[in-house]
C-alpha positions in Angstrom: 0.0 0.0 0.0 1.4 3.5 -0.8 2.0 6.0 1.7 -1.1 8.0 0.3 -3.2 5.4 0.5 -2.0 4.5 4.2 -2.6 8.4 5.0 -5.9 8.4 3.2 -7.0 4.9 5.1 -5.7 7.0 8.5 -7.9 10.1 7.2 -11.4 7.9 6.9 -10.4 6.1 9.9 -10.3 9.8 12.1 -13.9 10.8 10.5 -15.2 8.1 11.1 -14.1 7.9 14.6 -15.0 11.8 14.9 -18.8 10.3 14.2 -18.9 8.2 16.9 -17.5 10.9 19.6 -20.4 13.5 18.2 -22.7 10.7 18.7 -21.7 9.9 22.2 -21.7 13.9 22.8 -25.3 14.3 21.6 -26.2 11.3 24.0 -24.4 13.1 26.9 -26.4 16.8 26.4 -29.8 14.5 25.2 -30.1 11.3 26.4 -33.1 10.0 25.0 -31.1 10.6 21.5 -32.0 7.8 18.6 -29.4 7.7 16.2 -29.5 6.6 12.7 -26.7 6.4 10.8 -23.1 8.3 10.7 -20.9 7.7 8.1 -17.7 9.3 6.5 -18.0 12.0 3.7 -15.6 13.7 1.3 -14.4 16.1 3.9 -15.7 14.8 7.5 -18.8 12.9 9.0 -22.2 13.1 10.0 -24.5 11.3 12.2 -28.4 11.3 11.6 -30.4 11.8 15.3 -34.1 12.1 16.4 -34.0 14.5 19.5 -37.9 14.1 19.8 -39.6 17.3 20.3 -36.2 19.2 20.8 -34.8 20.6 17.2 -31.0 21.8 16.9 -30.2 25.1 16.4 -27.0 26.4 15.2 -26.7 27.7 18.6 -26.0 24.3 19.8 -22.8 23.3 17.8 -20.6 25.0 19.9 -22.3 22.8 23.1 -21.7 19.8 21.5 -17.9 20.6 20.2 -17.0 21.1 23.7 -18.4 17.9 24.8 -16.7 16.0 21.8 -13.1 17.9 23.0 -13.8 16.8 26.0 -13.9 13.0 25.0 -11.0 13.6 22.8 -9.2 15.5 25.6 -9.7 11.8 27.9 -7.8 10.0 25.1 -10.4 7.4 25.7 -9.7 3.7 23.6 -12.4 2.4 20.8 -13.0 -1.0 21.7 -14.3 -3.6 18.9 -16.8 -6.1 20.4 -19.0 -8.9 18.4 -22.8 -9.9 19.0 -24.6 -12.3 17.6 -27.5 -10.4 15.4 -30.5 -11.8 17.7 -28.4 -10.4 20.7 -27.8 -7.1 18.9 -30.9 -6.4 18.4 -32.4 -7.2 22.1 -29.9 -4.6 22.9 -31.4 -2.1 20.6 -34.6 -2.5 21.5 -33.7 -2.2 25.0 -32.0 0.7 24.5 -34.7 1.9 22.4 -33.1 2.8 19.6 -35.3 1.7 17.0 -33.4 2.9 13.8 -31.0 0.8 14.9 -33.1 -2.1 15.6 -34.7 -1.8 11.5 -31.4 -1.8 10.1 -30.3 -4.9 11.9 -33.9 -6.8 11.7 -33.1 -5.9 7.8 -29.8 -7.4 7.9 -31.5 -10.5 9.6 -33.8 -11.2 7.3 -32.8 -10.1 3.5 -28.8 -10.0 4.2 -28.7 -6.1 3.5 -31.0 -3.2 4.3 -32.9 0.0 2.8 -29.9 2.2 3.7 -28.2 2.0 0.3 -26.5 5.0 1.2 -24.7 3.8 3.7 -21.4 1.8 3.9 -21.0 -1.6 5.2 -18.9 -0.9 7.4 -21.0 1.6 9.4 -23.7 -1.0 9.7 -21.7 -3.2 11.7 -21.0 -5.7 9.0 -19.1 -7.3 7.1 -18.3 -6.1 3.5 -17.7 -9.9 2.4 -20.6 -11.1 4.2 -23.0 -8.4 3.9 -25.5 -10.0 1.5 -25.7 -13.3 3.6 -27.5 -12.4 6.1 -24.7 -12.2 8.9 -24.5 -13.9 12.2 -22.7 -11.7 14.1 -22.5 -7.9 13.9 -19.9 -5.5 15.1 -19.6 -3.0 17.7 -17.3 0.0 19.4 -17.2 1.1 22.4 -16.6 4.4 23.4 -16.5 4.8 27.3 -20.3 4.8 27.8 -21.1 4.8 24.4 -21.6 1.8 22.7 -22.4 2.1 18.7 -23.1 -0.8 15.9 -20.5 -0.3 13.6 -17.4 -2.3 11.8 -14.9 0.5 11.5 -12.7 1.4 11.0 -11.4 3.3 13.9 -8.4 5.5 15.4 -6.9 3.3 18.8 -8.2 6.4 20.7 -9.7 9.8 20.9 -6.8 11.7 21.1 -5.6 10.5 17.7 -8.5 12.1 15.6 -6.7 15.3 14.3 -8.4 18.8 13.8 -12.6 19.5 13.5 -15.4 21.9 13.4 -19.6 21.1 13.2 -20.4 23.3 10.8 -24.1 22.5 9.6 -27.4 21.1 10.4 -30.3 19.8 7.8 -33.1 17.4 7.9 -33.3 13.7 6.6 -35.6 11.4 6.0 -35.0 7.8 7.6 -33.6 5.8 4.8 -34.1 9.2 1.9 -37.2 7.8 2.2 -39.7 11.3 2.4 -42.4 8.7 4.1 -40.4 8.1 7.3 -39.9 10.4 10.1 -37.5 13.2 9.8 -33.8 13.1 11.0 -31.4 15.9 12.0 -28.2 15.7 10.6 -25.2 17.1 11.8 -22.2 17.6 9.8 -18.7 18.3 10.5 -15.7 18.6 8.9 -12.2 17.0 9.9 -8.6 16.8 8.5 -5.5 15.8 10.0 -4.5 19.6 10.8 -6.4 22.9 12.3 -4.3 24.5 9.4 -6.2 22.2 6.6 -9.9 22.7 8.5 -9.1 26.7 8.2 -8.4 26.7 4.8 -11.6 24.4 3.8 -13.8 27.1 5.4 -12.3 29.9 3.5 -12.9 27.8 0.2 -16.1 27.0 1.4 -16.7 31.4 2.4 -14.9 31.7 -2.0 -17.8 28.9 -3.4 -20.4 30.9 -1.8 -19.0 34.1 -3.5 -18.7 31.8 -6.6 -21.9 30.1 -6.0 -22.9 29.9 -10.3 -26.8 30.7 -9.5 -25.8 33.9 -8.5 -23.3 34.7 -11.0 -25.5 33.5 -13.7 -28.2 35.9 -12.4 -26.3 38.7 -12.1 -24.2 38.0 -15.5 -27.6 37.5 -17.4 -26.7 33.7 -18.4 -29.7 31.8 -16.9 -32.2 31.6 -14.2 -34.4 29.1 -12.5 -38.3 29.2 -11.7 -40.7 27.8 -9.2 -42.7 26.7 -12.2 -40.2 24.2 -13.9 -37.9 23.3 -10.9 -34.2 21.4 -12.4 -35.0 23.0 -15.5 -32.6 26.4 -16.2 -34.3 29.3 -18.2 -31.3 30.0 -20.4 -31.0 33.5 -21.4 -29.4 35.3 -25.1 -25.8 35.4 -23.2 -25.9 32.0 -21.0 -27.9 30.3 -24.3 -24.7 32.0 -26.8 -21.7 30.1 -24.3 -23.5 27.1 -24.4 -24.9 26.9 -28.4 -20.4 27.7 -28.7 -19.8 24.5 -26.8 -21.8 22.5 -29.2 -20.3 24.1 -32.2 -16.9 23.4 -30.5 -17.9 19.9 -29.8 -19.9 19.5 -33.7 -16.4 21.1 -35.5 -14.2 19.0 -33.5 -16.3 16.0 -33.9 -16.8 16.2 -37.2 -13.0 16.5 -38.4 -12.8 13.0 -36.9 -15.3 10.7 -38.2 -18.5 11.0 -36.0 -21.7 11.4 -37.7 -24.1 13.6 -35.8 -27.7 12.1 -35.3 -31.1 13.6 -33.6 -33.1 11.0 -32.2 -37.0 11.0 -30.5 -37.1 12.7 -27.3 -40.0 10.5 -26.3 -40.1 6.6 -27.2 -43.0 3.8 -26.2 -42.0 2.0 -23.3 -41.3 -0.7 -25.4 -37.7 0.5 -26.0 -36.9 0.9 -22.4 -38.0 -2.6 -21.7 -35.6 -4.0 -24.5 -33.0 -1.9 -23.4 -33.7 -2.8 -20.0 -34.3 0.9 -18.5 -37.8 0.4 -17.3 -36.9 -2.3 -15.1 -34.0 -0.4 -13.6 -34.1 3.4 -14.4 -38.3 4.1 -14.5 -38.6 5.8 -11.3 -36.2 8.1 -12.6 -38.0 9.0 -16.0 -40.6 11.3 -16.9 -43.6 8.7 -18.4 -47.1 9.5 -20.0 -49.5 7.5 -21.1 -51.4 8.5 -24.4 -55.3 8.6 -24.5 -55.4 4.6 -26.2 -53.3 3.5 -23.0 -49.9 3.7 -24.8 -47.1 4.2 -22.0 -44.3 6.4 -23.6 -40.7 7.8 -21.4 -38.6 10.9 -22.3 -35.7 9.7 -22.6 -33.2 10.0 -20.2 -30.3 9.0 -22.0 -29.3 8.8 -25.7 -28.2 5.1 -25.8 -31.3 3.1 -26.6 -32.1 5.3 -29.8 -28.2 4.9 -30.8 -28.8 0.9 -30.9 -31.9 1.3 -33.1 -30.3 3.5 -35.6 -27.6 0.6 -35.7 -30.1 -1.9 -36.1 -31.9 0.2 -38.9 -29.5 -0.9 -41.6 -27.2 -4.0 -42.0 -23.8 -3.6 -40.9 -20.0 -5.0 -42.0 -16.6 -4.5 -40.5 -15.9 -2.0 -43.0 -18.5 0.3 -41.5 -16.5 -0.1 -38.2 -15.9 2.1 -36.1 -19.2 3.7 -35.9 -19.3 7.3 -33.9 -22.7 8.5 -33.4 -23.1 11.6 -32.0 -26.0 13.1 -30.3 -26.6 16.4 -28.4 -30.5 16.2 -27.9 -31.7 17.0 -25.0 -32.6 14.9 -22.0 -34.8 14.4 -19.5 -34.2 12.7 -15.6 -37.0 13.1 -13.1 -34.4 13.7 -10.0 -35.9 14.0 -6.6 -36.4 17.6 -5.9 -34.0 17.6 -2.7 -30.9 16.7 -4.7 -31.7 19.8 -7.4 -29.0 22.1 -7.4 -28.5 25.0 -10.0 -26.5 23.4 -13.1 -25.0 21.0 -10.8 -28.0 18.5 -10.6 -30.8 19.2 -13.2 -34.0 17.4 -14.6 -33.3 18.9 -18.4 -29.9 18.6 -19.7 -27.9 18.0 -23.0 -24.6 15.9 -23.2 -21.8 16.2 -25.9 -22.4 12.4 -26.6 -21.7 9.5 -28.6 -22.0 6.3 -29.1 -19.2 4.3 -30.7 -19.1 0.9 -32.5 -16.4 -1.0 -32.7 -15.3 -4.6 -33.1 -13.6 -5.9 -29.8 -10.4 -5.7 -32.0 -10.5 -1.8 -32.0 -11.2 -1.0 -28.7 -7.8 -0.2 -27.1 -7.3 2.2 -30.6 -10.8 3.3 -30.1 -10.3 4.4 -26.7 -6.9 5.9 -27.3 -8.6 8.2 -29.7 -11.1 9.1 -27.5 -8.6 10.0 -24.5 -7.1 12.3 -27.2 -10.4 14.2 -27.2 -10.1 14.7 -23.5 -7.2 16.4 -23.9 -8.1 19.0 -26.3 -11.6 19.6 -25.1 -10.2 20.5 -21.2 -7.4 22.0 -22.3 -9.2 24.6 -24.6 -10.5 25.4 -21.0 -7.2 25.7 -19.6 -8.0 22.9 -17.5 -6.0 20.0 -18.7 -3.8 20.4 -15.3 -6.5 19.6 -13.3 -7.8 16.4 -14.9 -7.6 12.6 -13.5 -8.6 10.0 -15.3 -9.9 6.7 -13.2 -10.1 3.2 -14.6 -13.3 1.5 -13.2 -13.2 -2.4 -13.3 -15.0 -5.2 -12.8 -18.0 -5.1 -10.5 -18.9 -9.0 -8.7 -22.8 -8.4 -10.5 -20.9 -8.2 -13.6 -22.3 -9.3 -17.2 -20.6 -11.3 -20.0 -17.5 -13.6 -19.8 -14.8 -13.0 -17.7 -11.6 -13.3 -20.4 -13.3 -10.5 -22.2 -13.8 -8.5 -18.9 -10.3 -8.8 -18.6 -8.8 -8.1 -21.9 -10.7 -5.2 -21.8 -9.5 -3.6 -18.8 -6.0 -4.4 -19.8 -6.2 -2.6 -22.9 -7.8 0.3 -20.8 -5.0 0.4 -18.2 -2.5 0.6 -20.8 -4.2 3.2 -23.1 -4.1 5.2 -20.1 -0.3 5.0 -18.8 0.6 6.1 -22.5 -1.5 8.8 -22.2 0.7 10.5 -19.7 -2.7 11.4 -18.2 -2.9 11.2 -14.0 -5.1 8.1 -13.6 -6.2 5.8 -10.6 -8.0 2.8 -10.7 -11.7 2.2 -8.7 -11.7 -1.8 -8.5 -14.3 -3.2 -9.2 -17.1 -0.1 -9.5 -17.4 -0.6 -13.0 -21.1 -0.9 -14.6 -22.5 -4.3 -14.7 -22.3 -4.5 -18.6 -18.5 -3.3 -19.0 -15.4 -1.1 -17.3 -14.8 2.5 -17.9 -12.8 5.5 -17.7 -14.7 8.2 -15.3 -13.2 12.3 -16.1 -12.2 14.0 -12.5 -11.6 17.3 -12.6 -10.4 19.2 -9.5 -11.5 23.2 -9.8 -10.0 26.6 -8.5 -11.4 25.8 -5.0 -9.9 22.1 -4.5 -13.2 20.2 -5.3 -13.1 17.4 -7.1 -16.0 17.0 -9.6 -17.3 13.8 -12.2 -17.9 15.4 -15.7 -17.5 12.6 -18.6 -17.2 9.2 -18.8 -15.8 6.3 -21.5 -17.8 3.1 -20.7 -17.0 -0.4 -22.7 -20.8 -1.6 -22.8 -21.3 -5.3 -23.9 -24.9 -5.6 -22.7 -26.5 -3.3 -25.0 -25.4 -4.8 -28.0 -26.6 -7.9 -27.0 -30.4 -6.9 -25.3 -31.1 -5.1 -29.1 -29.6 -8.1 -30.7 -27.2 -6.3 -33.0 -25.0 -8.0 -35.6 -22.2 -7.4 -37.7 -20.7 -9.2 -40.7 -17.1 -9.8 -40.2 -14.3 -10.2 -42.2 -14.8 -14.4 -42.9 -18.7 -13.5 -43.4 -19.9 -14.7 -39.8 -21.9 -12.3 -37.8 -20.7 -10.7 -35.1 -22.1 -8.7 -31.9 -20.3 -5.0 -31.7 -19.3 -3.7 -28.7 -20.7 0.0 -27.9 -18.4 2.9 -26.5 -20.5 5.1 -25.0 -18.6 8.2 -24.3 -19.0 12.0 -22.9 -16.3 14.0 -22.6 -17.5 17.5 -20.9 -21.1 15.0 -19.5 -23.7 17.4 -19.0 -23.2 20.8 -20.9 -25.8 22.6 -18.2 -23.1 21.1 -15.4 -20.1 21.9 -17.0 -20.5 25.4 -17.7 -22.1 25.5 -13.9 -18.8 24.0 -12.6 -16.3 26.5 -14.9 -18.8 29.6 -13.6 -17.5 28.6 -10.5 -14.0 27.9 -11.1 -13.1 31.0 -13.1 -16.0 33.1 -10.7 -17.4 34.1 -14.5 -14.1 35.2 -16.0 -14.5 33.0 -18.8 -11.8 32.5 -21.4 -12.0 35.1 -23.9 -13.2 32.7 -26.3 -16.2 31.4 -24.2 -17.2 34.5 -22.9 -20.4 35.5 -22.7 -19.6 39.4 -23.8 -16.0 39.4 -24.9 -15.6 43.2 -25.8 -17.3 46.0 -24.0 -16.5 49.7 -26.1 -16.5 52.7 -23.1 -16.6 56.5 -24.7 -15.5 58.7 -22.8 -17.4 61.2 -24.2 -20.4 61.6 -27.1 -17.7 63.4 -29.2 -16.5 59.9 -30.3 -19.2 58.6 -31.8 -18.0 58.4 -35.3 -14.9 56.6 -34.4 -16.5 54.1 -32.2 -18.6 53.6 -35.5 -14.9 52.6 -37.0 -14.3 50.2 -34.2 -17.3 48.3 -34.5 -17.0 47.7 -38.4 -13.6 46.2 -37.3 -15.3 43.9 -34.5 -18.4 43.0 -36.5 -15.3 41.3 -39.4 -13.3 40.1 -36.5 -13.8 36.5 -36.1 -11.6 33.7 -33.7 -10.4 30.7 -35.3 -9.5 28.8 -32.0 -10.3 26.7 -30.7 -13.6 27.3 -32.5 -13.7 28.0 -36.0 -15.5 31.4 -37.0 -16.5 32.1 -33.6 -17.4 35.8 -34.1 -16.3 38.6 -31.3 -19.5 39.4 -28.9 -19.6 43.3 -28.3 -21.6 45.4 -26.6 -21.4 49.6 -26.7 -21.3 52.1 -23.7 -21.8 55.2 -25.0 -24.5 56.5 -22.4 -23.3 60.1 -20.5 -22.0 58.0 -17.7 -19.0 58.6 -15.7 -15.9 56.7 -17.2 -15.4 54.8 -13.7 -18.7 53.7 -13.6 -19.0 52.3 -16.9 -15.7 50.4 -16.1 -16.9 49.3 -12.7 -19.9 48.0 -14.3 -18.1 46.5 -17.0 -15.6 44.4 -14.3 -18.8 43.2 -12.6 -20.2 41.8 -15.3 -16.4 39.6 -15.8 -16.4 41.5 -19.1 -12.1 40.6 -20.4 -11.5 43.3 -22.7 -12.6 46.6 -22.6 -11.9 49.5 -25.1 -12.0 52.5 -23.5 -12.5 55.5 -26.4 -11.4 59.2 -26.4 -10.8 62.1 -28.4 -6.6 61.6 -28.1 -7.8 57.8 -29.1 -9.3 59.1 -32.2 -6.6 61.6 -33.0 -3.9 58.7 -33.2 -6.0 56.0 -34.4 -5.6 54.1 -31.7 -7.3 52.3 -28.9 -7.0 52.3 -25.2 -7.2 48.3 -24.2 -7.9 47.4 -21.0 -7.2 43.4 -19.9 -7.1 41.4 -17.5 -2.9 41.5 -17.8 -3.2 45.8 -17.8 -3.6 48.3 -20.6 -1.8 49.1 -23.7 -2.8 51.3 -26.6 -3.9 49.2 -29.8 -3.7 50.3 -33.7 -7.3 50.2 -34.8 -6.3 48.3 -37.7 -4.0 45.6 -35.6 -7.2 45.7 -32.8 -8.5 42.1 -34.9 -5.0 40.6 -34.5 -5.1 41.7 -30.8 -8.3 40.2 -30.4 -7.6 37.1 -32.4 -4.5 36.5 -29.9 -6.4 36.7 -27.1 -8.0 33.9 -28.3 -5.1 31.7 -29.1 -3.0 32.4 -26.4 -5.9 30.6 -24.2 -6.7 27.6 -26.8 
């Protein structure tokens, strides 16, 4: 094991010990506390508590922190105990903690239990043994506190490093909005005070950053009561993301991938074949017609990309086939878990769908972790991109050999690639491995954008054939790949990232013209001809510059004020001396400089480049 594994291993082992004390705090200040369940997060812990009629204010984190110091202060051992299940849940119901008591009677009888959410390992069990409905279940014991759970833990309290509660929010039992409500307290924990500091000034930059606001304020998009997950995208926010499509159609196109439009709504019928009804209808948006058909927007694009395979017959020498598809799509998300861009009901994807014979995969793939490259670094974002290999999962489908030639060509495309990559074993899809696209922003977050998944399944379920080389037929295997995932997310996580400072390429308004005075009018005519024939050429072809005109009797500080608010790059600040000299006073991001009129569409055009 590497020493950042061992130190990530410690990490989870502190949070989740850091649970336990809260837990045994809360118990201290309110006894008749009935806990749920409190596992590890990305960046602490949380434990999920019925206080009966008494409801947690803010005002009560600080009681509970000095209860939890207090326990950590004592240095007190975590002690690991076993019960048989029968035995554990006496004790529950004794102690009359009745969540606890359903998760184990769950575990009894069906060998798991409703709280998918929820680790193993904070249930007490084991990860091996989890769906045999175990015998024995595991406990700690902290002084007075004793708490199902198989760890792992720190030896002691004193060994649990630096934290602060920072949040409280309300949970239903099990997610599931028909059980009672939980409070949930969160904290955060790191190995030093130094590293908790710093995640709380982050935190106070993503609220300044927070891309709802900014896309308000900027005039991008908005959302409405009326059509909640659903963005109202606005001439400026609708212009950045219409550029990412042409980006994605140019690029695409130069390559080999055909671009197809495919029904937004389908009969059920293709679900069931595709086998999304039986796993994915709870999370579509389904109708049923006035003669009792049952039709589903779709929620992704890969159904539709099997039936235009299967429209036509096929031969190696139409392999590979890239099918791309930027419709838009439909996912009916539980309202809680809507946020901005981030999480959305009605999205598009820079998708495609990729047929290949299993003999072009590793090429196939190797092409396609080009297009990463290129697409996140005309972002300026390359540097903060890991790639991680998914493998086999133990529900897998298909035959093992293939599985594993596969995910060897896979691991070797991506140690070529130069790329940073890690490997997630065994959380690859049932119906093939894959490549998931981590990119870490400005404020230390790592976020899932695209994905490169090897689907063998498909194929099959739609029955689709190729004639190979000897004249047998052959089943294809499907790539289905997104590089940026959901447009509507990405350009919510790059808000964010460059707080609305856009590359000058991608902005929204790239050129803002500021007079000084109305005696300049005729030469600010001039300036716009030039803009209007200005055009960029990377990294998307004929991408024409977006300018706007100040030329109201405004002071010249406010209109530049205004114009920094609104992340405007380049402004062209106009005055009589301008006019005089033919020349323009450029304001950047880097400073100012004066600009030749005639050299301002070279200026301009370098702007671009320099950032593609």
């Amino acid at each position: 094991m590497s020493s950042k594994e061992k130190n990530a291993d410690q990490l989870h082992a502190m949070r989740h010990s850091l649970a336990h004390i809260m837990a045994a705090a809360i118990q201290k200040l309110w006894p008749e506390a009935k806990f749920g369940v409190g596992p590890v997060t990305e960046t602490g812990f949380y434990y999920d508590v019925d206080l009966g009629e008494a409801t947690l204010t803010p005002e009560d984190l600080p009681k509970i922190e000095a209860e939890m110091r207090k326990i950590i202060e004592a240095d007190l051992p975590l002690e690991q105990f076993d019960l048989p299940i029968a035995e554990a849940i006496e004790r529950e119901k004794q102690a009359g903690q009745d969540y606890k008591v359903a998760l184990l009677q769950d575990l009894q009888n069906k060998g798991t239990t409703a709280a998918e959410e929820v680790e193993a390992s904070s249930l007490g069990v084991d990860e091996e043994n989890k769906e045999q409905g175990p015998e024995s279940v595991s406990y700690y014991q902290l002084g007075d506190f004793v708490d199902l759970c198989r760890g792992p833990h720190v030896e002691s309290t004193g060994q649990v490093g630096a934290f602060k509660l920072h949040q409280l929010a309300g949970a239903y039992w099990r997610g599931d909005e028909n059980n009672p409500m939980l409070q949930r307290v969160y904290g955060v924990a790191f190995p030093t005070q130094e590293e908790v500091d710093e995640y709380f000034e982050l935190l106070e930059e993503a609220k300044k950053r927070d891309h709802k606001k900014l896309g308000k304020d900027m005039e991008l998009f908005f959302f409405d009561e009326t059509a909640p997950g659903m963005a109202y995208w606005l001439p400026k926010g609708l212009g950045m993301k219409n550029l990412l499509i042409e980006y994605w159609r140019q690029y695409h196109k130069e390559r080999g991938y055909m671009e197809t439009q495919t029904p937004l709504l389908n009969k059920k019928e293709l679900w069931e074949t595709s086998g999304h009804w039986q796993h994915y209808q709870d999370d579509m948006f389904t109708t049923q017609t006035h003669d009792g058909e049952v039709w589903g927007l779709k929620p992704m694009n890969c159904p539709n990309a099997m039936t235009i395979f299967k429209s036509r017959t096929r031969s190696y020498r139409d392999l590979p086939l890239r099918l791309s598809d930027a419709d838009t799509l439909h996912r009916n998300e539980p309202s809680g878990t809507l946020n901005g861009l981030l999480r959305i009901r009605s999205f598009q994807q820079d998708d495609s769908h990729n047929f290949v014979t299993e003999d072009q995969v590793q090429a196939e793939v190797r092409n396609i972790v080009a297009i990463i490259k290129d697409f996140y670094k005309a972002f300026g974002l390359l540097d903060g991109v890991k790639l991680k290999l998914a493998t086999r999962p133990e529900d897998y489908m298909g035959d093992k050999a293939t599985w594993e030639r596969a995910e060897s060509e896979l691991r070797s495309v991506l140690e070529e690639s130069g790329m940073e990559y890690g490997v997630m074993e065994g959380d690859g899809a049932f119906y093939g491995p894959k490549i998931d696209i981590y990119l870490m922003d400005a404020l230390k977050r790592e976020w899932q954008c695209g994905t490169v998944q090897l689907d063998f399944q498909q194929p099959r379920n739609f029955d689709l054939t190729y004639t190979s080389e000897d004249g047998s037929l052959k089943q294809p295997i499907v790539i289905h790949r997104v590089i940026y995932g959901s447009l509507e997310r990405f350009i919510g996580i790059i808000t964010e990232h460059f707080n609305g400072r856009f590359p000058f390429w991608f902005a929204p308004e790239q050129v803002r013209i500021l007079t000084i005075n109305d005696q300049v009018l005729s030469y600010v005519a001039k300036i716009t001809n030039e803009l209007s024939a200005t055009v960029l050429m990377e990294p998307v072809k004929y991408n024409e510059v977006r300018f706007t005109t100040d030329d109201r009797n405004e002071s010249l500080g406010k209109k530049i004020r205004e114009a920094e608010t609104a992340k405007v790059p380049v402004m062209l600040i106009v005055g009589p001396k301008d006019e005089q000299a033919g020349l323009v006073s450029v304001r950047t991001r880097d400073g100012e400089q004066k600009v030749k009129l005639e050299e301002l569409p070279e200026f301009l055009q370098n702007q671009g480049s320099d950032e593609a």
